[in-house]
C-alpha positions as CSV (number, residue, x, y, z in Angstrom):
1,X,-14.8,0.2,-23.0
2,X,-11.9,2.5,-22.4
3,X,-9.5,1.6,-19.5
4,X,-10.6,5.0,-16.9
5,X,-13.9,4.0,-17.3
6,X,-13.7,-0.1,-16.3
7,X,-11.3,1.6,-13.5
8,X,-14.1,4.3,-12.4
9,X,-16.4,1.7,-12.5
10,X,-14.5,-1.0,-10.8
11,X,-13.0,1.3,-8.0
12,X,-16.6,2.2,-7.4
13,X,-18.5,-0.7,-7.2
14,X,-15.5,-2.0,-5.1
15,X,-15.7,1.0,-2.3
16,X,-19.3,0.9,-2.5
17,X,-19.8,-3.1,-1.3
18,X,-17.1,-1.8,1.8
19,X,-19.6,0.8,2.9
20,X,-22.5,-1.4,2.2
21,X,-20.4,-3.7,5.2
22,X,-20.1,-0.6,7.3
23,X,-23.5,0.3,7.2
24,X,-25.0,-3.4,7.6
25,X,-22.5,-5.2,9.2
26,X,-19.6,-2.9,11.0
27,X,-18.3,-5.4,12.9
28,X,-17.4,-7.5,10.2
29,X,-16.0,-4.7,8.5
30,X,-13.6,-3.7,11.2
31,X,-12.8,-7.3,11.6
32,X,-12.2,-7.6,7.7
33,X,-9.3,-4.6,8.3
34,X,-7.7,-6.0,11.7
35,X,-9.4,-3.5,13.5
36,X,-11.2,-4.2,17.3
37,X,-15.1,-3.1,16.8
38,X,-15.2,0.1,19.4
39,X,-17.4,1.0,21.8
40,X,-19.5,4.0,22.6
41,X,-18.4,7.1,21.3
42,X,-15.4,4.9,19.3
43,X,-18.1,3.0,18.3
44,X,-19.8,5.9,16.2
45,X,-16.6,7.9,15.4
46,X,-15.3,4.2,13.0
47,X,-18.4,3.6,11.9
48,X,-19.6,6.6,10.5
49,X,-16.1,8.0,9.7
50,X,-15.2,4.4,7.7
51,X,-18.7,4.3,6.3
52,X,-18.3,8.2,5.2
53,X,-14.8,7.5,3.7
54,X,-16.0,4.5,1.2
55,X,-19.0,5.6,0.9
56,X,-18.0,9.5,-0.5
57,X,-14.9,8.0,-2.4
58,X,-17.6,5.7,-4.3
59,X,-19.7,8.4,-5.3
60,X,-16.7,10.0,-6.4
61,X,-15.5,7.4,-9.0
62,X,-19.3,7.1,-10.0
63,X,-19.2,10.6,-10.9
64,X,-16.1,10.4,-12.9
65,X,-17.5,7.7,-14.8
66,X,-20.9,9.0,-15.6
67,X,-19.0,12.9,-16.2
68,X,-16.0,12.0,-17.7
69,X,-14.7,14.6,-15.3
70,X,-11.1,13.8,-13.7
71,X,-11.4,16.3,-10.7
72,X,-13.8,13.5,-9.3
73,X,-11.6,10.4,-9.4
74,X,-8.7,12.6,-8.7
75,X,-10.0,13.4,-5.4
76,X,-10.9,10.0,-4.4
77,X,-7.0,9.0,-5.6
78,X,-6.0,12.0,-3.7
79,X,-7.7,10.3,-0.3
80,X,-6.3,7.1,-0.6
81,X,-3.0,8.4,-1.4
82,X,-2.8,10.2,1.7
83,X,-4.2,7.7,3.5
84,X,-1.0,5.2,2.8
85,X,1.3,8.0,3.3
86,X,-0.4,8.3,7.0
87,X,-0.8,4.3,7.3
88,X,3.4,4.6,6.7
89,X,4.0,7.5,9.0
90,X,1.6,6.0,12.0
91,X,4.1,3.3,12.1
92,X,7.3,5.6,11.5
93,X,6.1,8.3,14.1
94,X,3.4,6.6,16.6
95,X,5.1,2.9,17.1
96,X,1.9,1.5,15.1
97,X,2.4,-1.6,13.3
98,X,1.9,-1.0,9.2
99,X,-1.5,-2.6,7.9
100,X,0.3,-4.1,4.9
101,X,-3.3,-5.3,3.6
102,X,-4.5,-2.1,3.5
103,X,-1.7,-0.1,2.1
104,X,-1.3,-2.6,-0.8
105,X,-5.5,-1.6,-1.1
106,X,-4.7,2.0,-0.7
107,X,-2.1,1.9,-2.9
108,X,-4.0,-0.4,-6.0
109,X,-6.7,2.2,-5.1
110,X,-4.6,5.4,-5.6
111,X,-3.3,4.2,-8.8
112,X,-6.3,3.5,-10.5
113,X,-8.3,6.4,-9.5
114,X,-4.3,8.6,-10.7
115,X,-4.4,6.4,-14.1
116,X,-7.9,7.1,-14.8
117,X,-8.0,11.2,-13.6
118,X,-5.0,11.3,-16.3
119,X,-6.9,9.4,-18.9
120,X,-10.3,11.6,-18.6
121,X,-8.1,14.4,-18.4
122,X,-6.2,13.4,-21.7
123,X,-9.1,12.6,-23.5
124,X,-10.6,15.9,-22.8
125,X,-7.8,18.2,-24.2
């Protein structure tokens, strides 16, 4: 099995079993990121905005895998890209402590959905 597809495949299964937690078991899986379970309205903003961002970024390497197209797995690279760029710049401009756990995810994440959007890519010239 070529490398972008064990990648697509991995990276999805992977972000699918973290929205599985945020659907059945959010408080866990805010727990499981350092984060204090909300209430109310911050309740349904984390869990639906966490479960969304997994969840969609799954589907995306799922559809990479299954198409062999690298704008899918690109995109979800794209998000978690951006997200350690923001995780960086929370702490640089907002006083927030860096999630180390999660940036070293975000990052892992980013760079196999980047390797395997250039390998579909390469093998469809």
């Amino acid at each position: 099995m070529k490398i972008e597809n064990i990648f697509s495949i991995l990276l999805g299964i992977v972000l699918l079993l973290i929205s599985l937690q945020w659907i059945f078991t959010p408080k866990l899986a805010a727990e499981s990121l350092n984060m204090v379970f909300l209430e109310e309205y911050g309740r349904n903003t984390q869990i639906r905005d966490f479960t969304a961002f997994f969840l969609a970024t799954s589907i995306m390497s799922f559809a990479s895998f299954f198409t062999k197209q690298y704008q899918w797995i690109f995109c979800a690279g794209l998000i978690y890209f951006l997200a350690a760029v923001f995780n960086v710049l929370a702490s640089i401009n907002h006083d927030a402590p860096i999630a180390f756990s999660s940036l070293i995810s975000e990052i892992i994440f980013c760079s196999m959905a980047f390797i395997s959007a250039y390998l579909y890519k390469s093998n469809n010239l």
